[in-house]
N, C-alpha and C positions, 0 to 999 in steps of 0.2 A: 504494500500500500504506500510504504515512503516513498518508492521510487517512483510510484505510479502519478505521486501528488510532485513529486521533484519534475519530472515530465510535462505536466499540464502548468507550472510554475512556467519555465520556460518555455512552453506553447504560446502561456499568455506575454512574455517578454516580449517576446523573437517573432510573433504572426501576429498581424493587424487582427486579423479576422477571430483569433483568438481571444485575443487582449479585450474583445469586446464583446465575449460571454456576459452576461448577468443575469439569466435563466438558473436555475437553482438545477435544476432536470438538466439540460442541456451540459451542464459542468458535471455531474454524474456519469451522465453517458460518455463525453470524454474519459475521464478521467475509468470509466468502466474499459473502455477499450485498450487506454494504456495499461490498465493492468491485466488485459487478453496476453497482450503484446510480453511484456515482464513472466507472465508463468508461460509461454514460450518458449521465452529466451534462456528460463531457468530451468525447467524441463529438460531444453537440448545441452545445455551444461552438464543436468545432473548424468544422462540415459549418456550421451555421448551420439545420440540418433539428430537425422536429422527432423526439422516438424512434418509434416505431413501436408495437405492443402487443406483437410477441411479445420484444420488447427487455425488457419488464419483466414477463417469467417468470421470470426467476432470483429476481425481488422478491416472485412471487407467491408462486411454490413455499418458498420463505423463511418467506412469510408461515402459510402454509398449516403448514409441519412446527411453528415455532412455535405456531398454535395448537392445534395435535393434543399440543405439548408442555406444554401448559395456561397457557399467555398468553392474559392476558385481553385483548378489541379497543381496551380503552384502552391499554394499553401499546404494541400493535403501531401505531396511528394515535403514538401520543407517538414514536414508535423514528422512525417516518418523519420526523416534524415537525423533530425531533432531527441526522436524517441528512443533512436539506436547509441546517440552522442550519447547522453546522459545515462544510458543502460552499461 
């Protein structure tokens, strides 16, 4: 959860479209998906495997409602870039 909230910390710095969350739900749902993303990456640490694809549906569908939420594809690619730095 620390890293998940370290994540959307600097989502909100680093991305316009971010920084200008103030939906209470909407900062959940972020913040839900970086922690899709975090037991992942911590997963494939632990197993030594790599994820599989449907592991990164919670990323998808994240990415997907965000751009229905009108993010534009450079911010959702900057958001991942972002979430991988700080992981």
């Amino acid at each position: 959860d620390q890293i998940a909230r370290n994540i959307f910390d600097n989502l909100r710095e680093e991305i316009p479209e971010y920084g200008n969350i103030s939906d209470d739900r909407l900062v959940d749902d972020v913040r839900s998906v970086s922690r899709a993303g975090v037991v992942i990456w911590l997963e494939m640490l632990r197993t030594g495997r790599p994820a599989g694809p449907e592991d990164f549906e919670p990323i998808r569908e994240g990415a997907r409602r965000r751009a229905r939420q009108g993010f534009d594809h450079y911010a959702l690619l900057r958001a991942w870039r972002i979430a991988v730095r700080v992981m």
